[in-house]
One Martini backbone bead per residue (centre of mass of N, CA, C, O) as a GRO file, in nm:
protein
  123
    1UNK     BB    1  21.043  -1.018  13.313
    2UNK     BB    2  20.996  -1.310  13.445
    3UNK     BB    3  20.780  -1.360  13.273
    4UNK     BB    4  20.872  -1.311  12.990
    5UNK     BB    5  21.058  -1.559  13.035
    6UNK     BB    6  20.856  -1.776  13.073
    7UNK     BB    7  20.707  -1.762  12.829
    8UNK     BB    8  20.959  -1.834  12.635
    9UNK     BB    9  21.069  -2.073  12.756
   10UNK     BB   10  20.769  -2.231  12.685
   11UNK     BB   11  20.759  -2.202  12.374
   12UNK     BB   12  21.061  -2.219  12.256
   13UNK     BB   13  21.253  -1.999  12.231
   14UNK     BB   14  21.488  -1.773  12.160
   15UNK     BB   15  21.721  -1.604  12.343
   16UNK     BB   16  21.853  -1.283  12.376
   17UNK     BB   17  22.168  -1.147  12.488
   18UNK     BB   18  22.026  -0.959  12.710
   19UNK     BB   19  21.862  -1.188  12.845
   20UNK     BB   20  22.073  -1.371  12.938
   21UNK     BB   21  22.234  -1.126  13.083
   22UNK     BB   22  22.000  -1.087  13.265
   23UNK     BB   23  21.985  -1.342  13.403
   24UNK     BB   24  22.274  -1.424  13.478
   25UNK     BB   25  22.314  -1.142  13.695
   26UNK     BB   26  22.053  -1.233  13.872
   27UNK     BB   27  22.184  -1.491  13.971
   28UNK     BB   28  22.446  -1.414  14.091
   29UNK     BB   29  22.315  -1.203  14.279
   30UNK     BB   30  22.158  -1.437  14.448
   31UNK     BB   31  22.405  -1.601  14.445
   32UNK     BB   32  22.572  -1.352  14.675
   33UNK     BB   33  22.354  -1.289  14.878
   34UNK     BB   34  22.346  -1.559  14.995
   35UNK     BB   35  22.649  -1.553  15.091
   36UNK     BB   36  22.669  -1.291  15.257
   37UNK     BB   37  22.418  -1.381  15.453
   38UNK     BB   38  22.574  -1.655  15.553
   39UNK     BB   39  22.859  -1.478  15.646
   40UNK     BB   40  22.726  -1.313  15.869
   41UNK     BB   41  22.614  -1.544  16.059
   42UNK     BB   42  22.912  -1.640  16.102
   43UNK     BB   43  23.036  -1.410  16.243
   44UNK     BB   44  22.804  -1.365  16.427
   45UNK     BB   45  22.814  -1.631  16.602
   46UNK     BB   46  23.088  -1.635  16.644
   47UNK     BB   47  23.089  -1.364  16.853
   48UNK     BB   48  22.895  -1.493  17.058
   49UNK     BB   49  23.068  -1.736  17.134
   50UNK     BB   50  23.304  -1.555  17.235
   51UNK     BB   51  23.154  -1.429  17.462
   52UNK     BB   52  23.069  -1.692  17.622
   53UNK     BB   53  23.389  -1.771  17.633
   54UNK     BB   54  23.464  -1.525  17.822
   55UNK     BB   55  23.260  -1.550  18.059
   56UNK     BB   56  23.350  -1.838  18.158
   57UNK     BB   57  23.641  -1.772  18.216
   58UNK     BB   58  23.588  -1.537  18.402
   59UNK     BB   59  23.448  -1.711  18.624
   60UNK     BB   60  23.642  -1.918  18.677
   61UNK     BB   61  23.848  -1.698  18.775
   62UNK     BB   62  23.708  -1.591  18.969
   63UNK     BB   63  23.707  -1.871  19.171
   64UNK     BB   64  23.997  -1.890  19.193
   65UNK     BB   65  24.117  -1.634  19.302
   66UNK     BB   66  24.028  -1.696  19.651
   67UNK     BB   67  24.300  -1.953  19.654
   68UNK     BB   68  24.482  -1.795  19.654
   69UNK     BB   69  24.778  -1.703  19.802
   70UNK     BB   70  24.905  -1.413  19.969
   71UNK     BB   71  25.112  -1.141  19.872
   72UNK     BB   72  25.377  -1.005  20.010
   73UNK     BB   73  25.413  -0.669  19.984
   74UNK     BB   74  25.704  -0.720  20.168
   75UNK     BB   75  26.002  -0.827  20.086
   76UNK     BB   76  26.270  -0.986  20.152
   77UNK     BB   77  26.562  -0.922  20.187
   78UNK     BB   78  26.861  -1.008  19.995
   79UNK     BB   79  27.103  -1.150  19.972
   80UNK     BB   80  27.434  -1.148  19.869
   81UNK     BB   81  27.410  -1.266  19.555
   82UNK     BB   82  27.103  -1.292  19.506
   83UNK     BB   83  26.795  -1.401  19.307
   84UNK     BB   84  26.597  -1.473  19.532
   85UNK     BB   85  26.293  -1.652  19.579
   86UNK     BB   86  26.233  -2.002  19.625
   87UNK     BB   87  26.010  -2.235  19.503
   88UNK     BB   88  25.865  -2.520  19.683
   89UNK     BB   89  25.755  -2.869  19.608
   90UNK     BB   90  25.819  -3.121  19.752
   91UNK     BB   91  26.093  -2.993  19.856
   92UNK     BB   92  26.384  -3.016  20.026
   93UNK     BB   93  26.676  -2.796  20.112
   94UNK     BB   94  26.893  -3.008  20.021
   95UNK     BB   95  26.729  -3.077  19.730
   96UNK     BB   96  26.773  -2.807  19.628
   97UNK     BB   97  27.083  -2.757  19.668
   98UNK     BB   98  27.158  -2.983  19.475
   99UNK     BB   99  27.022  -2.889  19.193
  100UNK     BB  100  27.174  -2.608  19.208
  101UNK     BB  101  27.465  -2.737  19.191
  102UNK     BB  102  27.417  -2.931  18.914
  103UNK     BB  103  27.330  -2.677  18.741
  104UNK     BB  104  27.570  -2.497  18.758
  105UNK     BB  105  27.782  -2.742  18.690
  106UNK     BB  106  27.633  -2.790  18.373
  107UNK     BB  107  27.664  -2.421  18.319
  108UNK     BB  108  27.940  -2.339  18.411
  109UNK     BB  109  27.800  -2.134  18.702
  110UNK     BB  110  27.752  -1.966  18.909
  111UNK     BB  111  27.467  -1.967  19.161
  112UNK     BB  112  27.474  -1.648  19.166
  113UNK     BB  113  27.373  -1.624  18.854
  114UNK     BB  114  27.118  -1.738  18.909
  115UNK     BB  115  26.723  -1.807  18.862
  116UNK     BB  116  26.528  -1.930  19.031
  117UNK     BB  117  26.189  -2.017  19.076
  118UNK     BB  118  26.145  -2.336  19.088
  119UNK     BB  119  26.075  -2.616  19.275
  120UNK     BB  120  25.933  -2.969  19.118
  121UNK     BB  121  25.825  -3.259  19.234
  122UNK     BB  122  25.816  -3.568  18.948
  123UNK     BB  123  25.584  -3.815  18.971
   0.00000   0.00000   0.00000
Protein backbone atom coordinates (compact mmCIF):
# COMPACT_ATOMS: atom_id res chain seq x y z
CA UNK A 1 0.00 0.00 0.00
CA UNK A 2 2.33 2.27 0.78
CA UNK A 3 4.80 1.72 -2.10
CA UNK A 4 1.72 2.02 -4.28
CA UNK A 5 1.58 5.51 -2.64
CA UNK A 6 4.97 6.46 -3.25
CA UNK A 7 4.78 5.24 -6.57
CA UNK A 8 1.61 7.50 -7.42
CA UNK A 9 2.74 10.43 -5.83
CA UNK A 10 5.89 10.71 -7.44
CA UNK A 11 4.32 9.98 -10.78
CA UNK A 12 2.37 13.34 -10.05
CA UNK A 13 -1.32 11.39 -10.75
CA UNK A 14 -4.22 12.09 -8.38
CA UNK A 15 -4.78 10.19 -5.33
CA UNK A 16 -8.50 8.91 -5.34
CA UNK A 17 -10.15 9.52 -2.29
CA UNK A 18 -10.39 6.04 -0.84
CA UNK A 19 -6.42 6.60 -0.92
CA UNK A 20 -6.59 9.94 0.79
CA UNK A 21 -8.71 8.81 3.61
CA UNK A 22 -6.67 5.54 3.68
CA UNK A 23 -4.08 7.94 4.21
CA UNK A 24 -4.77 10.03 6.35
CA UNK A 25 -6.27 7.24 9.19
CA UNK A 26 -2.75 6.02 9.14
CA UNK A 27 -1.21 9.49 9.99
CA UNK A 28 -3.63 10.16 12.50
CA UNK A 29 -3.32 6.51 13.82
CA UNK A 30 0.77 6.63 14.04
CA UNK A 31 1.00 10.63 15.82
CA UNK A 32 -2.15 8.96 18.36
CA UNK A 33 0.13 5.85 19.01
CA UNK A 34 3.44 8.12 19.33
CA UNK A 35 1.14 10.89 21.74
CA UNK A 36 -0.15 7.42 24.04
CA UNK A 37 3.39 5.81 24.34
CA UNK A 38 5.02 9.34 24.98
CA UNK A 39 1.98 9.82 27.90
CA UNK A 40 2.50 6.22 29.40
CA UNK A 41 6.60 7.34 29.44
CA UNK A 42 5.54 10.46 31.68
CA UNK A 43 2.80 8.41 33.63
CA UNK A 44 5.45 5.58 34.49
CA UNK A 45 8.68 8.38 34.98
CA UNK A 46 6.06 10.23 37.62
CA UNK A 47 5.64 7.01 39.36
CA UNK A 48 9.24 6.82 39.79
CA UNK A 49 10.13 9.91 40.69
CA UNK A 50 6.96 9.45 43.72
CA UNK A 51 8.58 6.63 44.92
CA UNK A 52 11.85 8.06 44.90
CA UNK A 53 10.54 10.51 47.45
CA UNK A 54 8.72 8.91 48.94
CA UNK A 55 11.58 7.12 49.82
CA UNK A 56 13.64 9.71 50.89
CA UNK A 57 11.38 11.40 53.20
CA UNK A 58 10.27 8.06 54.94
CA UNK A 59 14.61 7.95 55.58
CA UNK A 60 14.46 11.76 56.61
CA UNK A 61 11.55 10.87 59.18
CA UNK A 62 13.53 7.73 60.51
CA UNK A 63 16.74 9.68 61.38
CA UNK A 64 14.59 12.51 62.75
CA UNK A 65 12.55 10.09 64.88
CA UNK A 66 15.10 8.70 67.47
CA UNK A 67 15.55 12.86 68.27
CA UNK A 68 12.21 13.30 69.72
CA UNK A 69 12.11 13.29 73.37
CA UNK A 70 9.84 10.32 75.03
CA UNK A 71 6.10 10.63 75.82
CA UNK A 72 5.35 9.43 79.13
CA UNK A 73 2.53 6.94 78.86
CA UNK A 74 0.84 7.84 82.43
CA UNK A 75 -0.14 11.70 82.12
CA UNK A 76 -0.22 13.40 85.68
CA UNK A 77 -4.31 14.00 86.73
CA UNK A 78 -5.48 17.74 85.56
CA UNK A 79 -6.22 20.10 88.10
CA UNK A 80 -10.07 20.47 88.28
CA UNK A 81 -11.32 22.98 85.87
CA UNK A 82 -8.08 22.79 83.82
CA UNK A 83 -7.57 21.91 80.32
CA UNK A 84 -4.21 19.85 80.64
CA UNK A 85 -0.35 20.61 80.24
CA UNK A 86 0.40 23.85 78.37
CA UNK A 87 4.41 23.00 76.82
CA UNK A 88 6.47 26.06 76.69
CA UNK A 89 8.98 27.41 74.68
CA UNK A 90 11.92 29.74 76.46
CA UNK A 91 9.01 31.45 78.23
CA UNK A 92 8.75 31.83 82.43
CA UNK A 93 5.78 30.71 84.28
CA UNK A 94 5.08 34.30 85.26
CA UNK A 95 4.75 35.11 81.44
CA UNK A 96 3.25 32.34 80.85
CA UNK A 97 0.14 32.77 83.20
CA UNK A 98 0.01 36.55 81.75
CA UNK A 99 -0.43 35.38 78.20
CA UNK A 100 -2.96 33.22 79.21
CA UNK A 101 -4.76 35.63 81.31
CA UNK A 102 -4.38 38.57 78.60
CA UNK A 103 -5.58 35.66 75.85
CA UNK A 104 -8.84 34.88 78.05
CA UNK A 105 -9.95 38.74 78.35
CA UNK A 106 -9.28 39.50 75.16
CA UNK A 107 -11.75 36.47 74.23
CA UNK A 108 -13.73 37.77 76.95
CA UNK A 109 -13.97 34.16 78.40
CA UNK A 110 -12.44 32.52 81.98
CA UNK A 111 -9.12 30.75 81.53
CA UNK A 112 -10.54 27.86 82.44
CA UNK A 113 -12.89 27.29 79.20
CA UNK A 114 -9.74 27.69 77.44
CA UNK A 115 -6.60 25.41 75.67
CA UNK A 116 -3.78 26.33 75.84
CA UNK A 117 -1.37 23.94 73.37
CA UNK A 118 2.07 25.65 73.98
CA UNK A 119 3.67 29.12 74.51
CA UNK A 120 6.67 29.86 72.43
CA UNK A 121 8.54 33.26 72.09
CA UNK A 122 9.20 34.71 68.77
CA UNK A 123 12.06 36.28 68.60
Amino acid sequence: MLTLFLEVAASGEKLSFQDTAITAVLGYAVVFAGLFALMGVLYLSGAIFKKLNARKAAAGQAEAAPAAPAVPETPAAAAPGSAGEVKRYSVSDREAAMIMAIVADQLQKPVNELRFKSIKEVK
